[in-house]
C-alpha positions in Angstrom: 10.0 -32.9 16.2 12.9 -32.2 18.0 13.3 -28.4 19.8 15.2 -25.6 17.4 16.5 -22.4 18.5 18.6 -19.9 17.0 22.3 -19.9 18.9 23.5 -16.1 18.2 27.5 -15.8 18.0 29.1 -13.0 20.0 32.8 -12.1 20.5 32.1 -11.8 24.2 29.0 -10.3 25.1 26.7 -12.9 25.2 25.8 -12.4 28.6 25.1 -8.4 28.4 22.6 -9.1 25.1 20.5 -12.0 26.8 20.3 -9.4 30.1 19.5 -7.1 27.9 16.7 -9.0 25.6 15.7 -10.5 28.6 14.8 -7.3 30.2 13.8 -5.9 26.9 11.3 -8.3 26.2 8.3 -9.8 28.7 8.0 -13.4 30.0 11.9 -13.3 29.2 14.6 -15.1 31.7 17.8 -16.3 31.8 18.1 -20.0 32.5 22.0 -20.8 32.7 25.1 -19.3 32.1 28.1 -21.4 31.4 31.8 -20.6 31.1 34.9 -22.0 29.4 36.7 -24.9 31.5 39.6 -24.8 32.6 42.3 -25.4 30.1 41.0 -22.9 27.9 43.7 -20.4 27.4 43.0 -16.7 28.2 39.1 -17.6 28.0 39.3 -19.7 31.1 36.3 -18.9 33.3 35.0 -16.3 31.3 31.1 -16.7 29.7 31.0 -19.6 26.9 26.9 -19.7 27.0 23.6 -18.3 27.9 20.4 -20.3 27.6 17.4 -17.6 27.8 14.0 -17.2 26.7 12.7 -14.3 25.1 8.7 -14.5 25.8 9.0 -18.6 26.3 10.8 -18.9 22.8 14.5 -20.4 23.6 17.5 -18.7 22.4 21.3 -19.4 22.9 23.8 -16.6 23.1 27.7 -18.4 22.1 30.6 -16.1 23.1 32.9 -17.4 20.5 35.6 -15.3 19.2 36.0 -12.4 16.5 35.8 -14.8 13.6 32.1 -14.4 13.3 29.6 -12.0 12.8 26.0 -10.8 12.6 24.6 -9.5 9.2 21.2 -8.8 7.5 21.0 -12.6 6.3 19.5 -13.4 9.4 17.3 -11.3 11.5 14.6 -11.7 14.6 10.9 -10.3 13.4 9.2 -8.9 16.4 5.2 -8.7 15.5 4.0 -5.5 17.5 0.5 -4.7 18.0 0.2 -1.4 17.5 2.4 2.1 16.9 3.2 2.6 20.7 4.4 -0.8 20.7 6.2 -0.8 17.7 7.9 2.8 19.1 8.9 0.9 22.3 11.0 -1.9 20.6 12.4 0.4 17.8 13.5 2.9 20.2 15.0 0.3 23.0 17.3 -1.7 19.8 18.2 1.3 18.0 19.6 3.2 21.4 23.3 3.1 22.4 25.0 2.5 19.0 22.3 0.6 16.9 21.4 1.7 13.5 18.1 2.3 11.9 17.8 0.6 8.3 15.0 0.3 5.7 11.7 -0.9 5.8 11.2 -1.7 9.2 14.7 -3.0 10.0 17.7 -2.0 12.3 20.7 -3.3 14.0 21.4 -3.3 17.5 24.5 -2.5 19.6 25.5 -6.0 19.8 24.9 -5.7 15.7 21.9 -8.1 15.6 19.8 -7.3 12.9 16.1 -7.3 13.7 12.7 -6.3 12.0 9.9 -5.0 13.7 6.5 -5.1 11.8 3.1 -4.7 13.1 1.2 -8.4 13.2 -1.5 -7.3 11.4 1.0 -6.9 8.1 -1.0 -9.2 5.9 -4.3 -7.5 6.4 -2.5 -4.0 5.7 -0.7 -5.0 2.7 -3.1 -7.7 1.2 -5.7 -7.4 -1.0 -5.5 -6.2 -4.5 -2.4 -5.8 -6.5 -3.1 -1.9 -6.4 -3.6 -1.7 -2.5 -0.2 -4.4 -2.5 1.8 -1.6 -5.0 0.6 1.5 -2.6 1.8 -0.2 0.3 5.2 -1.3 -0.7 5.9 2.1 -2.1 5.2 3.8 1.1 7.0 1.6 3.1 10.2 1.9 1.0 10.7 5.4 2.0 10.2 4.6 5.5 13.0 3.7 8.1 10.5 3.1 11.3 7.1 1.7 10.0 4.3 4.3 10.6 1.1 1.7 10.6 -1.1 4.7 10.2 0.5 5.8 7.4 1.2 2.5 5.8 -3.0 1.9 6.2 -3.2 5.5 4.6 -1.0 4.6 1.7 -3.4 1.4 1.1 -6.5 3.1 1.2 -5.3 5.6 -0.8 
């Protein structure tokens, strides 16, 4: 199968976002930065693309204009092993002008929506239909997942 990855359309701050997923993130680099040849009006020289990797997985960051972009049709899932970890990541994408949402999802400042669920989801919310109902219900009244209190809800 040929390699996918997601290519994430900025205005122009493709650059700052992969620095700052890639310092966000472990096992994360930049591997090029490309600019606009010249010819290319007032863009000339400026940032076009970054190729990184977020923990080995290959992204694209496209500074393309105002025309386009982000909204809650697409989002990045991060799978977090515990409550401290899930803290970390919700804390560092909501700071500095991004927004908490619903359920486990938020923006970030560059407006990139992402969710960030423990990995363990399916064992918390699986199971019967009743433990399924508990769960859902307590995590629609929840911005930030609490795991403990999602496992509570279930066991309830």
């Amino acid at each position: 199968m040929p390699r996918t990855y997601p290519c994430l359309w900025f205005d122009t701050r493709a650059e700052e976002a992969a620095e700052f997923y890639t310092g966000l993130f472990p096992n994360s680099k930049i591997n090029a930065v490309t600019r606009y040849p010249a010819g290319s009006g007032e863009r000339e020289g400026t940032v076009l693309t970054v190729e990184f990797e977020l923990d080995g997985a290959p992204y694209l960051a496209l500074n393309g204009g105002p025309e386009f972009t982000f909204d809650e049709a697409i989002s990045i899932t991060i799978d977090v092993k515990d409550q401290a970890e899930l803290d970390h990541y919700w804390d560092a994408l909501t700071a500095d002008g991004g927004e908490e949402s619903m359920c486990g999802w938020l923006k970030d400042k560059f407006g990139l929506s992402w969710q960030v669920v423990p990995e363990h989801w399916d064992q918390i919310a699986s199971g019967d239909p009743e433990r399924a109902a508990k769960v859902f219900a307590a995590m629609m009244t929840m911005r930030k997942l609490d795991i403990a209190a999602l496992e509570a809800a279930g066991d309830a």
